[in-house]
C-alpha positions in Angstrom: -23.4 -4.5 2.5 -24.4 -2.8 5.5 -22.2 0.0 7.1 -21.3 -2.5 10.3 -20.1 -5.0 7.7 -18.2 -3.1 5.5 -16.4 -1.4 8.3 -15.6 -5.1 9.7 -14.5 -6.2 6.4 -11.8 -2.9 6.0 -10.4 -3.8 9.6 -10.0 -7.0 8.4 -8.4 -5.9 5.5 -6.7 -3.2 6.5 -5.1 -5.5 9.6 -3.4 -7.7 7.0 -2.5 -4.1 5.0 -0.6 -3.3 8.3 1.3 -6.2 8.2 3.0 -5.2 5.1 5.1 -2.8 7.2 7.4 -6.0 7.9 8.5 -5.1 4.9 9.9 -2.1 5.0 10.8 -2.6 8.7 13.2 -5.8 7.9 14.5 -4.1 5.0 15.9 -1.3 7.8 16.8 -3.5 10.9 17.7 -6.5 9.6 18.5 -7.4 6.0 20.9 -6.1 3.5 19.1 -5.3 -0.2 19.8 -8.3 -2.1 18.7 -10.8 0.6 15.8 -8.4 0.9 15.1 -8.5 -2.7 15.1 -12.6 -2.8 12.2 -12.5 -0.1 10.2 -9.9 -1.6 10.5 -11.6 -5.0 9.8 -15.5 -3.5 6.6 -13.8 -1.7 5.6 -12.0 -4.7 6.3 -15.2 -6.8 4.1 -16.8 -3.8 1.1 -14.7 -4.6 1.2 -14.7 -8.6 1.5 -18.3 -8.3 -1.6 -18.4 -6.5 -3.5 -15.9 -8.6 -2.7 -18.2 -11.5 -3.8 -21.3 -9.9 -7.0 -19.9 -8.5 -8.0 -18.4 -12.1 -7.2 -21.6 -13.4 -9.1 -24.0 -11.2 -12.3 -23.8 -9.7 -11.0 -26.0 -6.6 -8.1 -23.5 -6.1 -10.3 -20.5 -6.4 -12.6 -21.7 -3.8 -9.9 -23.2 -1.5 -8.4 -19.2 -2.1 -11.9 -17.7 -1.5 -12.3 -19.6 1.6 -8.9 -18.4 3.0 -9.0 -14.6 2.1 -12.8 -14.0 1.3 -13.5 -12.3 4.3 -10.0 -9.2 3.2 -11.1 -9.5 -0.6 -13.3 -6.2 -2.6 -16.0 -7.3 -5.2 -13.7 -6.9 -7.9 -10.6 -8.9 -6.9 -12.3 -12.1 -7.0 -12.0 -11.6 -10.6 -8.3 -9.8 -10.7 -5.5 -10.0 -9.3 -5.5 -9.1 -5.6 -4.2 -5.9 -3.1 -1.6 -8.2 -1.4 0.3 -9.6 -4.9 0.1 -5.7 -5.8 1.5 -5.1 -2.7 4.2 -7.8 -3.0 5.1 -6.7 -6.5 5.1 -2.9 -5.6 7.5 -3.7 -2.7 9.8 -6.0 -5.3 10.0 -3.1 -7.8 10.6 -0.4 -4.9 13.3 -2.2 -3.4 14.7 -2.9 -6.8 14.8 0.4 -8.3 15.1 2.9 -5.2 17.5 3.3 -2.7 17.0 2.0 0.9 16.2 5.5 2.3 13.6 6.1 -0.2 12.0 2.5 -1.0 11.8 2.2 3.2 9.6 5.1 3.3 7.8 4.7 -0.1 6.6 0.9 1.6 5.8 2.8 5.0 3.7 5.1 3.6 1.9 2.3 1.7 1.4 0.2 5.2 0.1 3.0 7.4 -1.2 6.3 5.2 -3.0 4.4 3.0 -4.5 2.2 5.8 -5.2 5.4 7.8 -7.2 6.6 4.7 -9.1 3.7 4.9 -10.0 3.9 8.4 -11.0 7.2 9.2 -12.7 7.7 5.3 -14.8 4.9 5.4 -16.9 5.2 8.7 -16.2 9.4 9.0 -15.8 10.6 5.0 -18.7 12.9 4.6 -16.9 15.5 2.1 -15.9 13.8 -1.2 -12.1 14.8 -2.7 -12.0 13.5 -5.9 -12.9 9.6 -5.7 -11.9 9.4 -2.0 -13.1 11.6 1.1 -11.3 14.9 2.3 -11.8 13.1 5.9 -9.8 10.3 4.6 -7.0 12.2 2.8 -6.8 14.0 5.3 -5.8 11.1 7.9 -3.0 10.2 4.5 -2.0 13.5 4.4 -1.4 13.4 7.9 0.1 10.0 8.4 2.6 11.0 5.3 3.9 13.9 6.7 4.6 12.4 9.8 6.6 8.9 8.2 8.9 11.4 5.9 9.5 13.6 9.0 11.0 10.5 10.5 13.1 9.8 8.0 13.7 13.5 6.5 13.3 15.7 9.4 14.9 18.7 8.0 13.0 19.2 5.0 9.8 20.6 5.8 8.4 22.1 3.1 9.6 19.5 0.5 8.0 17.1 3.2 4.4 18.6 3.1 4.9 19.1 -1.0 5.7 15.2 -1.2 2.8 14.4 1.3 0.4 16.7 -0.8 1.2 15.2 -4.2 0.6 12.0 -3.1 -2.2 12.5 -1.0 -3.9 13.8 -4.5 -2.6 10.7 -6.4 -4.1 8.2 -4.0 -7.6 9.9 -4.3 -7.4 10.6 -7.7 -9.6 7.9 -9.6 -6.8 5.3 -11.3 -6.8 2.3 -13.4 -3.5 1.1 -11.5 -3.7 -0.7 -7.8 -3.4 2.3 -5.0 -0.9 -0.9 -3.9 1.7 -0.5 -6.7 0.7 3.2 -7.5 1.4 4.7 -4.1 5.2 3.2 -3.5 6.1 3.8 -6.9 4.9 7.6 -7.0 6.4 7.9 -3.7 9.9 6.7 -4.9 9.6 8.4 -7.6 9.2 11.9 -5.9 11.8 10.7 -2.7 14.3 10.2 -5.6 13.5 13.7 -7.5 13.3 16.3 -4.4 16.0 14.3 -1.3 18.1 12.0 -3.6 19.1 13.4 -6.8 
């Protein structure tokens, strides 16, 4: 894929990444958790559903490649894809965290890891572990700046937080960067500003 295309195909992508922020974004302005909770988990249902379906029938899978081919990676058209991760992340994050830490966690997911994405892809010349110091950078960046909104007095446990995850999300990992990020997020939120 030429350099053009695959930079068209991220904005694509990473447009419909964005979007996620709804998420979060309802979860603060307009809905309490458990009403929260039953949209995240009919959505997520949603998406399984059609992963099943489209692994199951080859009309389904090329209705499904039709619709989303142009936001899909080579290897989800044979696994499960970055929006049911996405989905099921933001289920288990709502679930299991706090509103002042799963808010953040799903922010971070929408707009550091998109960030990433966008500046690493066209500009990364410099690797850092599987992703490029150019695009951690921009997540390190973004990061700091979402838990500055949300925790502005804590600066140094800020730009720890930021700097772990930042290494998690270019570390090379088995699990979806989707599900990984808001859970390690969550996860840190709760250890160093909740508990």
């Amino acid at each position: 894929m030429a350099l053009k295309d695959i930079r068209t195909h991220e904005l694509v992508r990473k447009a419909i990444h964005m979007s996620s922020s709804a998420i979060p974004l309802m979860y603060w302005y307009l809905f309490d958790r458990d009403p929260m909770l039953k949209i995240v988990i009919i959505m997520a249902s949603g998406f399984l559903l059609a992963e099943y379906l489209r692994f199951q029938s080859p009309g389904v899978k090329q209705l499904f490649t039709a619709i989303f081919g142009p936001a899909l990676r080579p290897h989800e058209y044979q696994k499960l894809t970055g929006a049911t991760y996405v989905f099921t992340g933001a289920v288990l994050s709502i679930f299991l965290f706090p509103e002042e830490v799963a808010v953040p966690a799903l922010l971070i997911l929408s707009f550091s890891d998109t960030s990433a994405a966008l500046i690493g892809i066209p500009f990364g010349r410099h690797p850092f572990f599987a992703k490029s110091m150019e695009g951690s950078t921009a997540f390190f960046i973004v990061t700091l700046i979402i838990l500055w909104l949300f925790y502005p007095e804590r600066y140094i446990s800020n730009i720890g937080i930021a700097g772990l995850l930042t290494v998690a999300e270019a570390l090379p990992a088995k699990i979806d960067d989707n599900f990984m990020i808001p859970m390690v997020a969550g996860i840190l939120l709760m250890l160093v500003h909740v508990l």
